[in-house]
GUMIMAR-454063 format. One record per residue: residue in three letters; x, y, z of N, C-alpha, C in turn. Coordinates in steps of 0.2 Angstrom, whole numbers, padded with zeros to 4 digits, always signed. Example, Ala and Ser with C-alpha at 12.3 -4.5 7.8 and 13.67 -1.06 7.14 Angstrom:
2
ALA+0066-0028+0039+0062-0022+0039+0066-0016+0039SER+0064-0011+0035+0068-0005+0036+0064+0000+0039
//
This chain:
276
UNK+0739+0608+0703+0733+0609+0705+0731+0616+0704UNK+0736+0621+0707+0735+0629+0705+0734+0628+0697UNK+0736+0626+0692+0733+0627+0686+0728+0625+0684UNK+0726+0620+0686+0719+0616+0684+0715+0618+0689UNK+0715+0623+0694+0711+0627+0697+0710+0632+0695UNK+0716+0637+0692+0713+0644+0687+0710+0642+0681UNK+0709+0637+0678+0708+0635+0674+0702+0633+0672UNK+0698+0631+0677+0692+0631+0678+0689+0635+0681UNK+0692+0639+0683+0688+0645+0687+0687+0650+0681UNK+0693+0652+0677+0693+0655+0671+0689+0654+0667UNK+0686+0648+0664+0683+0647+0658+0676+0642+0661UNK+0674+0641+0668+0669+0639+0668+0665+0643+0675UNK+0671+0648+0677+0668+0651+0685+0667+0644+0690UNK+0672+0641+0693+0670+0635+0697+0677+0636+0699UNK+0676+0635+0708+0682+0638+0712+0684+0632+0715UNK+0688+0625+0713+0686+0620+0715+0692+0620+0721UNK+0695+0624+0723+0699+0625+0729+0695+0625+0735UNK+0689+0627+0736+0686+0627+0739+0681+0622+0745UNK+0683+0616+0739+0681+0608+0742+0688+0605+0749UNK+0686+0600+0752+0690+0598+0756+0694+0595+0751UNK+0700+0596+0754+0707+0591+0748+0706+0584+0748UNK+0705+0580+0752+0705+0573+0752+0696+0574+0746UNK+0691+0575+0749+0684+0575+0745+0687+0577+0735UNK+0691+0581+0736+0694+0587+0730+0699+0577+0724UNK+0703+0578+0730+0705+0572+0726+0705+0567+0726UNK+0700+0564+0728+0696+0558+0726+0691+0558+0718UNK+0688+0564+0719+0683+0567+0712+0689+0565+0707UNK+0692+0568+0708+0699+0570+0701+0703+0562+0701UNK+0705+0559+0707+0707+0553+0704+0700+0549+0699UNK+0694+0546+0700+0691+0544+0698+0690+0547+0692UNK+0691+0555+0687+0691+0557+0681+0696+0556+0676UNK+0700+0556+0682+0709+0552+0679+0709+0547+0677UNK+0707+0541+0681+0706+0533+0678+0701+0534+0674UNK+0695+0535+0674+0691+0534+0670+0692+0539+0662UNK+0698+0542+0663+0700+0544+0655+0706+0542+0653UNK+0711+0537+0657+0717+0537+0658+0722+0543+0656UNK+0721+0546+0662+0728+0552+0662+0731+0550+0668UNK+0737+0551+0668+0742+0548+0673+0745+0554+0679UNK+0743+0558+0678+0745+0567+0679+0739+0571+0680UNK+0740+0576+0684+0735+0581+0685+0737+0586+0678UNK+0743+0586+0678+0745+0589+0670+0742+0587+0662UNK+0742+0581+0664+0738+0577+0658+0730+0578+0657UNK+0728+0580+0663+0723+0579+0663+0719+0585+0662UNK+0724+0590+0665+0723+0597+0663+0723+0598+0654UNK+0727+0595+0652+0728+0597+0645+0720+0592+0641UNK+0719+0585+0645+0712+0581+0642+0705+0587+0643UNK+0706+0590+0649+0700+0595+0650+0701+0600+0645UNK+0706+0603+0642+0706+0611+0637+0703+0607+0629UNK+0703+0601+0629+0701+0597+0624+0693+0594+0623UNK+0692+0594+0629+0686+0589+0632+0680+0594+0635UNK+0678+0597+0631+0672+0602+0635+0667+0597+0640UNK+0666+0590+0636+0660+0588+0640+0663+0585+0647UNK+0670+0584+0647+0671+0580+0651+0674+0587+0658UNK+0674+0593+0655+0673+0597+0661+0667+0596+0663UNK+0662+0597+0662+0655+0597+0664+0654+0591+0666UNK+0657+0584+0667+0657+0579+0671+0659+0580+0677UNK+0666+0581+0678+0670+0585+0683+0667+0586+0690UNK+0663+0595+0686+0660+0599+0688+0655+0595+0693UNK+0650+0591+0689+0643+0587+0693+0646+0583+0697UNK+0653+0580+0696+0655+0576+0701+0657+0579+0709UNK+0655+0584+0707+0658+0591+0716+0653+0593+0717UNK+0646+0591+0714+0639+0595+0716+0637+0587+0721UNK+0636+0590+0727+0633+0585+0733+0626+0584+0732UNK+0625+0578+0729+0617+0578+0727+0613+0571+0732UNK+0618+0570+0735+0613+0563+0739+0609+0565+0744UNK+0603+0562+0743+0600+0561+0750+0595+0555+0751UNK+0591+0556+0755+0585+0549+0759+0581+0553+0762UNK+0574+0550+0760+0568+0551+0765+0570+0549+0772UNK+0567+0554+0778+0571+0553+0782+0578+0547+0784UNK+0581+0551+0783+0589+0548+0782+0590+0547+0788UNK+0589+0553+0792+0591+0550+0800+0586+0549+0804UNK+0584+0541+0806+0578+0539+0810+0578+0544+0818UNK+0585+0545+0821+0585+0546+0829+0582+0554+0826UNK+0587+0558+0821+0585+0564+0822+0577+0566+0821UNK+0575+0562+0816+0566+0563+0815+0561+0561+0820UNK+0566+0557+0824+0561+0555+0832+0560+0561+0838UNK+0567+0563+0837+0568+0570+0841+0566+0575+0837UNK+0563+0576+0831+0561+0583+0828+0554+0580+0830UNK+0551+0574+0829+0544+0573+0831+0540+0573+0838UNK+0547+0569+0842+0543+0569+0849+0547+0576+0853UNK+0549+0581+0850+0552+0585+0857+0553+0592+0854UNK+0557+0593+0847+0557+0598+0845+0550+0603+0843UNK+0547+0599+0838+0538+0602+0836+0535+0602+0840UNK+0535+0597+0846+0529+0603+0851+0531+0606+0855UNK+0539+0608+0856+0541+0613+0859+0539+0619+0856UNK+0544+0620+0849+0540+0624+0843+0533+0627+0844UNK+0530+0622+0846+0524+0625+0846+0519+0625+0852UNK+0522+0624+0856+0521+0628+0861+0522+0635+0864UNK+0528+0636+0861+0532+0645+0860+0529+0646+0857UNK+0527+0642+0852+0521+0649+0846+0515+0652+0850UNK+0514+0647+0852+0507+0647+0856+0504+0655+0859UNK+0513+0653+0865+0511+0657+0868+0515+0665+0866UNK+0520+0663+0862+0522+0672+0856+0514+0673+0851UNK+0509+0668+0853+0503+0670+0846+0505+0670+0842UNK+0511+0668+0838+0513+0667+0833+0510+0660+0830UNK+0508+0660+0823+0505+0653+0818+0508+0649+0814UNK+0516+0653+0815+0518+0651+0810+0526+0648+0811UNK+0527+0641+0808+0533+0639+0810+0537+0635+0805UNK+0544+0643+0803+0547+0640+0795+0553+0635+0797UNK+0555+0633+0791+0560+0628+0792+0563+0629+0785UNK+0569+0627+0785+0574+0630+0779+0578+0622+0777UNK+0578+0620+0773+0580+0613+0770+0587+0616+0765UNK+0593+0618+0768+0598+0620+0764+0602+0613+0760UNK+0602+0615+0755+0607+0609+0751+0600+0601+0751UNK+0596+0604+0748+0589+0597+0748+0590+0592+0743UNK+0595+0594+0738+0596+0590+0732+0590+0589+0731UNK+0587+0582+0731+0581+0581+0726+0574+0582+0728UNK+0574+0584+0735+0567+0585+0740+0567+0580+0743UNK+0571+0576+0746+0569+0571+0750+0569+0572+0758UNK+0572+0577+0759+0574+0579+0765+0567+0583+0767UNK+0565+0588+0762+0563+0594+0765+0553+0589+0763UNK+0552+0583+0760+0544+0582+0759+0546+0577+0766UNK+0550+0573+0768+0551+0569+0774+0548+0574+0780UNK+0552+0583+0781+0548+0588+0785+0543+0589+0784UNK+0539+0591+0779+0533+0593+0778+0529+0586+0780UNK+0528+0579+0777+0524+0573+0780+0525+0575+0788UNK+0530+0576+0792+0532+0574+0797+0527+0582+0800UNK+0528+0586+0798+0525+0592+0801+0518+0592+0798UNK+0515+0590+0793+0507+0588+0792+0506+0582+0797UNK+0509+0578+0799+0505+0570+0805+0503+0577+0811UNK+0509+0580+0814+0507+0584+0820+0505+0587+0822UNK+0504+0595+0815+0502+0599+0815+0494+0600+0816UNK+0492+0594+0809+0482+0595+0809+0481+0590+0814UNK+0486+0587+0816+0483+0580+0824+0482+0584+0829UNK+0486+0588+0832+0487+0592+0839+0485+0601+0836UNK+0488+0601+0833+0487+0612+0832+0487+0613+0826UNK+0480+0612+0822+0476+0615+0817+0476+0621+0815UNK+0479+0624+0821+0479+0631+0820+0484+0634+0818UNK+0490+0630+0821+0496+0632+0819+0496+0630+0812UNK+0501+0633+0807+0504+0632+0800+0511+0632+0801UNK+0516+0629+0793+0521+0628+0793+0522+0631+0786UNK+0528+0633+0784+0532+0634+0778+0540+0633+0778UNK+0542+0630+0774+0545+0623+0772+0548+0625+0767UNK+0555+0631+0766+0559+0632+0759+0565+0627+0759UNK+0566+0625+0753+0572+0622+0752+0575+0625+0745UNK+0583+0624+0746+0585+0627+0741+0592+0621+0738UNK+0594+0623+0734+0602+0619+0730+0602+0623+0727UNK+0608+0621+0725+0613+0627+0721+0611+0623+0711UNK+0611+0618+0712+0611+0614+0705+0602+0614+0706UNK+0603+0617+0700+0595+0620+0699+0591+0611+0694UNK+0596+0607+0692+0595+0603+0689+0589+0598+0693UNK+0592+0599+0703+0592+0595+0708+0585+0599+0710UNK+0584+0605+0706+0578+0608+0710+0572+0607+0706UNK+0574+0605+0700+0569+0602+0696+0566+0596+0697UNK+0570+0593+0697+0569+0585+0701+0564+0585+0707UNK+0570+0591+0712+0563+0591+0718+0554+0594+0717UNK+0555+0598+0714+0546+0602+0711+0544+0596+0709UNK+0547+0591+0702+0544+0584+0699+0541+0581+0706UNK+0544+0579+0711+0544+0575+0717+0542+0568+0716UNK+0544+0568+0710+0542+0559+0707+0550+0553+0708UNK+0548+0548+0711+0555+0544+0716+0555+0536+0714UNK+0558+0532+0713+0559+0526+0710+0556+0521+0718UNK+0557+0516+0718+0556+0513+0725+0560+0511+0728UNK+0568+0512+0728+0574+0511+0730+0573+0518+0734UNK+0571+0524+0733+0571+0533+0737+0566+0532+0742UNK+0561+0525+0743+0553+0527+0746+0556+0520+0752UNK+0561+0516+0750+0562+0511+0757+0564+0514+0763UNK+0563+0519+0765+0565+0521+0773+0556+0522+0773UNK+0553+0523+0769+0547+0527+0772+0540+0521+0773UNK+0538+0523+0779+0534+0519+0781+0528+0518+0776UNK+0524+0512+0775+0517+0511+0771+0512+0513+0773UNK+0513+0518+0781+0506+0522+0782+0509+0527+0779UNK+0516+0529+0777+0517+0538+0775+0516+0538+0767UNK+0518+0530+0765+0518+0530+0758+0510+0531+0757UNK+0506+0528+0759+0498+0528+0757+0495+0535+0758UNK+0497+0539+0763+0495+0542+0763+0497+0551+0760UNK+0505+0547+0757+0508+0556+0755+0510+0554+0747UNK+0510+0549+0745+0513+0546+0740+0507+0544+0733UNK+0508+0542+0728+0504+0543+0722+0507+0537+0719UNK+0506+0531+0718+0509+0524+0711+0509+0526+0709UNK+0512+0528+0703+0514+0528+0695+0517+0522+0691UNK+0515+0517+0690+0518+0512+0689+0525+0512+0693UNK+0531+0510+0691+0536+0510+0697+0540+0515+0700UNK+0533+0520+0699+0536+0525+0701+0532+0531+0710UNK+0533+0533+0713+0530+0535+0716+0532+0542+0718UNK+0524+0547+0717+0524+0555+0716+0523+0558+0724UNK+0525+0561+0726+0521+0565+0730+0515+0569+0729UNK+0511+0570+0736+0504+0571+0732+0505+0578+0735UNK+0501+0580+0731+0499+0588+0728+0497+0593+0735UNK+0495+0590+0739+0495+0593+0748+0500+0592+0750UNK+0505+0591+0751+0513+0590+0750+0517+0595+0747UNK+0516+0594+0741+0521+0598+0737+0519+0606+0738UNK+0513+0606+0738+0513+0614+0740+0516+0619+0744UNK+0519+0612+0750+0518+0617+0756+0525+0616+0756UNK+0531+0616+0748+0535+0618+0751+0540+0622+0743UNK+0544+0628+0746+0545+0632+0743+0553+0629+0737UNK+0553+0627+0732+0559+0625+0731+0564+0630+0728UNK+0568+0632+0728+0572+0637+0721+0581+0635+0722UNK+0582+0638+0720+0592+0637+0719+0593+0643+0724UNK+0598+0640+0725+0602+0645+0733+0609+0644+0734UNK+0612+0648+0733+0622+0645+0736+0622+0649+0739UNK+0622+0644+0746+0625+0645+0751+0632+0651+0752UNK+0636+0650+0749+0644+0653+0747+0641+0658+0744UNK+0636+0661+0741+0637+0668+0738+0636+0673+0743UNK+0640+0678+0741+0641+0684+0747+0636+0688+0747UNK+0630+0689+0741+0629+0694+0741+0622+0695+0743UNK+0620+0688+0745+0612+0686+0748+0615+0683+0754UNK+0611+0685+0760+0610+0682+0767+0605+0674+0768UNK+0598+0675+0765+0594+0671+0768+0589+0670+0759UNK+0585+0664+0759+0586+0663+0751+0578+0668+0749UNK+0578+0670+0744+0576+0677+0742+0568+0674+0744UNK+0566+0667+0741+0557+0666+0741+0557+0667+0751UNK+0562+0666+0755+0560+0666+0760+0559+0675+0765UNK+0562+0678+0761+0560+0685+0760+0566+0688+0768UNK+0564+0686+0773+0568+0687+0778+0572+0681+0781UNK+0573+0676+0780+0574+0670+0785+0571+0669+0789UNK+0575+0669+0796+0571+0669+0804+0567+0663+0805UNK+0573+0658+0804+0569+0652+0805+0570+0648+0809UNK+0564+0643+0812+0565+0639+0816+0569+0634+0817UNK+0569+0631+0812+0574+0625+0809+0577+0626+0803UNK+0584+0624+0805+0587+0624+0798+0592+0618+0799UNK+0589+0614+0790+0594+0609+0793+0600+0609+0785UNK+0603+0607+0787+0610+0608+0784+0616+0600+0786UNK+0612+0596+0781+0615+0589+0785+0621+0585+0777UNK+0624+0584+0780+0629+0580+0777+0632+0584+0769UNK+0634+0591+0773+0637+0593+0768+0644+0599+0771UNK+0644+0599+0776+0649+0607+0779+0656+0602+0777UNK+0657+0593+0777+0663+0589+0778+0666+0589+0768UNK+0660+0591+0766+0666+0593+0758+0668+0599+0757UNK+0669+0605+0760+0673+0609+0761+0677+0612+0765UNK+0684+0616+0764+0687+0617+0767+0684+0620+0774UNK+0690+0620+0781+0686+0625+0785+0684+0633+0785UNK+0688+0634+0781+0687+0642+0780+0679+0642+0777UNK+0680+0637+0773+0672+0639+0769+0665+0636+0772UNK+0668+0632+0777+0661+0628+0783+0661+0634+0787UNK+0665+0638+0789+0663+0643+0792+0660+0649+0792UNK+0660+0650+0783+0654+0654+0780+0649+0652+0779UNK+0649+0648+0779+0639+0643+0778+0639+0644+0785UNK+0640+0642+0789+0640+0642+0797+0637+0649+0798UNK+0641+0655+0798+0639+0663+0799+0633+0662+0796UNK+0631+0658+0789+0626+0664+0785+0619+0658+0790UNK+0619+0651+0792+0616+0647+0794+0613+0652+0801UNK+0618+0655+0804+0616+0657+0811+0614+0663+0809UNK+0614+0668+0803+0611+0673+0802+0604+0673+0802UNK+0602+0668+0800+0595+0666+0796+0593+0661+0803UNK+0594+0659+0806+0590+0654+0812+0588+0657+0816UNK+0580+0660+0817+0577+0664+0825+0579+0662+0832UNK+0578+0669+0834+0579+0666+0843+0576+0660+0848UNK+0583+0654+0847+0582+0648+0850+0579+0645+0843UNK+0581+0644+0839+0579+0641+0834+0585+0634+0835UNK+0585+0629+0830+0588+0625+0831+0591+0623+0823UNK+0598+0620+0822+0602+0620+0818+0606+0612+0816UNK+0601+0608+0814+0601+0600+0813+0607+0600+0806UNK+0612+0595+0808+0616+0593+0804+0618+0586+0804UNK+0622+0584+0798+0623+0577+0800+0627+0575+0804UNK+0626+0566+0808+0629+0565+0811+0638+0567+0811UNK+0640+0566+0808+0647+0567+0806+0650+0574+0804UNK+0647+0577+0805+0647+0585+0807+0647+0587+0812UNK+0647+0585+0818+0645+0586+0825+0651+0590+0827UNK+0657+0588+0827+0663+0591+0830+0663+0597+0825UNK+0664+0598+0821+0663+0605+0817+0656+0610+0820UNK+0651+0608+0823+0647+0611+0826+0651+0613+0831UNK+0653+0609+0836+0656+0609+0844+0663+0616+0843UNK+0665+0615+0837+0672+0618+0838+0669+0626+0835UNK+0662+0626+0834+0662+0634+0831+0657+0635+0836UNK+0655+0634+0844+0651+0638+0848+0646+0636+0848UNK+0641+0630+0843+0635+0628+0844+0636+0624+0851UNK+0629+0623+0853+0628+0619+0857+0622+0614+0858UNK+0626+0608+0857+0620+0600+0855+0615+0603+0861UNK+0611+0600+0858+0602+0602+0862+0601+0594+0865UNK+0604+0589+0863+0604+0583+0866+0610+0577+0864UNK+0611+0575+0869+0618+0570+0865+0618+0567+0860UNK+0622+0568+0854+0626+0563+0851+0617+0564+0843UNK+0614+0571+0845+0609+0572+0842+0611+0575+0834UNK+0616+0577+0834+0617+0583+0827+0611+0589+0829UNK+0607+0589+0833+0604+0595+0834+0606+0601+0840UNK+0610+0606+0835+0611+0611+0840+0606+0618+0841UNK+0607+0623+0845+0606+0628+0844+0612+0634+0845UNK+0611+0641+0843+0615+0644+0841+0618+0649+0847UNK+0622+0647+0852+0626+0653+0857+0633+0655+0858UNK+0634+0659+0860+0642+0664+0857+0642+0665+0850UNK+0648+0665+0846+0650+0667+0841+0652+0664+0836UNK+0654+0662+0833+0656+0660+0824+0663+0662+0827UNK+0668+0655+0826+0674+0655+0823+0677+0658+0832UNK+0673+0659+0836+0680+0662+0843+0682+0656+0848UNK+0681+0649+0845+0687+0644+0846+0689+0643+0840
//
């Protein structure tokens, strides 16, 4: 594995040690069978031959799934409790503005699910308030997909047919996001692992209210859930709140978040990184 790890790092810059070992070797069994190599040795020697089939590898470790709202409970509690909390505090700081950060968006489904959900509430109750909504990926392929924000009807079944008529465009079997939507949210490429940015550059400073980071800290190892974690709570304002997947909850619990509601994946951020 140390070879086929330098290996790749050497000649394509990808640190694939970085992934959970079970997530790590499941990827690589499935490139094995589907090329018949019996060995990670063989397999190593298929890839020094097989340029394309590195770049398959590669997109097989890029975490690209999501769903318009995915989690029904979380969107109930970002609807009924979070947002006009939020915005209540703005109220009264006179502040207008209330950002949210959509880390790891893959294709936009996550972060226009926010924006629908933050345009019903927003122009319903406080007109006055506004929102900005940046989302980022590391595979700039997946950020193009989200700008397109055009979705087959298999991406649009979680979503209600008032949300669908009202935020959504037919294209024969296809369905677009409408252009008061897209606007209002900020898309680019972002990794999270790189050291040398904090907060993603269109957002200028972070300091956000929401950030959500769901169903991604469980394919990397702990060392490296714990740096997305520090750079997560760099960037979240005071009392801000930090929505992850379900199945991430005990990794929240074990670095010092605290659930805002049981069994929610929504924490916010007190004590310290890493001092359990």
């Amino acid at each position: 594995m140390e070879n086929l790890s330098r290996f790749l790092s050497d000649i394509y810059n990808v640190d694939v040690l970085q992934y959970d070992a079970t997530f790590l070797e499941m990827a690589l069994n499935k490139r094995m069978l589907a090329n018949g190599c019996d060995s990670v040795i063989d397999y190593r020697l298929y890839l020094e031959n097989n340029q394309n089939e590195a770049s398959l590898l590669i997109d097989s470790l890029n975490i690209s799934f999501s769903m318009f709202f995915r989690n029904p409970l979380t969107y109930a509690y970002l609807e009924q409790v979070l947002l006009p909390v939020l915005m209540e505090r703005k109220k009264k700081e006179n502040n207008k503005e209330i950002r949210i950060w959509s880390a790891a968006c893959a294709a936009g489904q996550e972060a226009y699910s926010v924006a629908m959900l933050c345009d019903e509430i927003l122009t319903k109750g406080n007109p006055q308030l506004s929102y900005r909504i940046f989302a980022t990926d590391s595979d700039p392929d997946e950020i193009q997909r989200a700008q397109q924000g055009v979705y087959n009807i298999v991406a649009v079944e979680n979503v209600s047919l008032r949300r669908i008529q009202n935020y959504f465009l037919k294209q024969d079997d296809f369905f677009s996001i409408t252009p008061v939507i897209k606007q209002m949210v900020n898309f680019s490429t972002f990794d999270l692992l790189d050291e040398s940015l904090i907060s993603p550059p269109a957002s200028i400073y972070g300091d956000f209210d929401i950030i959500f980071c769901c169903n991604l800290l469980f394919y990397y190892k702990p060392e490296y859930r714990t740096r997305i974690l520090e750079k997560m709570e760099r960037n979240l304002a005071p009392n801000g709140f930090l929505i992850t997947g379900e199945t991430e909850r005990e990794t929240l619990v074990q670095h010092c978040y605290q659930e805002v509601f049981v069994n929610s994946a929504i924490f916010n951020a007190k004590g310290h990184i890493g001092s359990k």
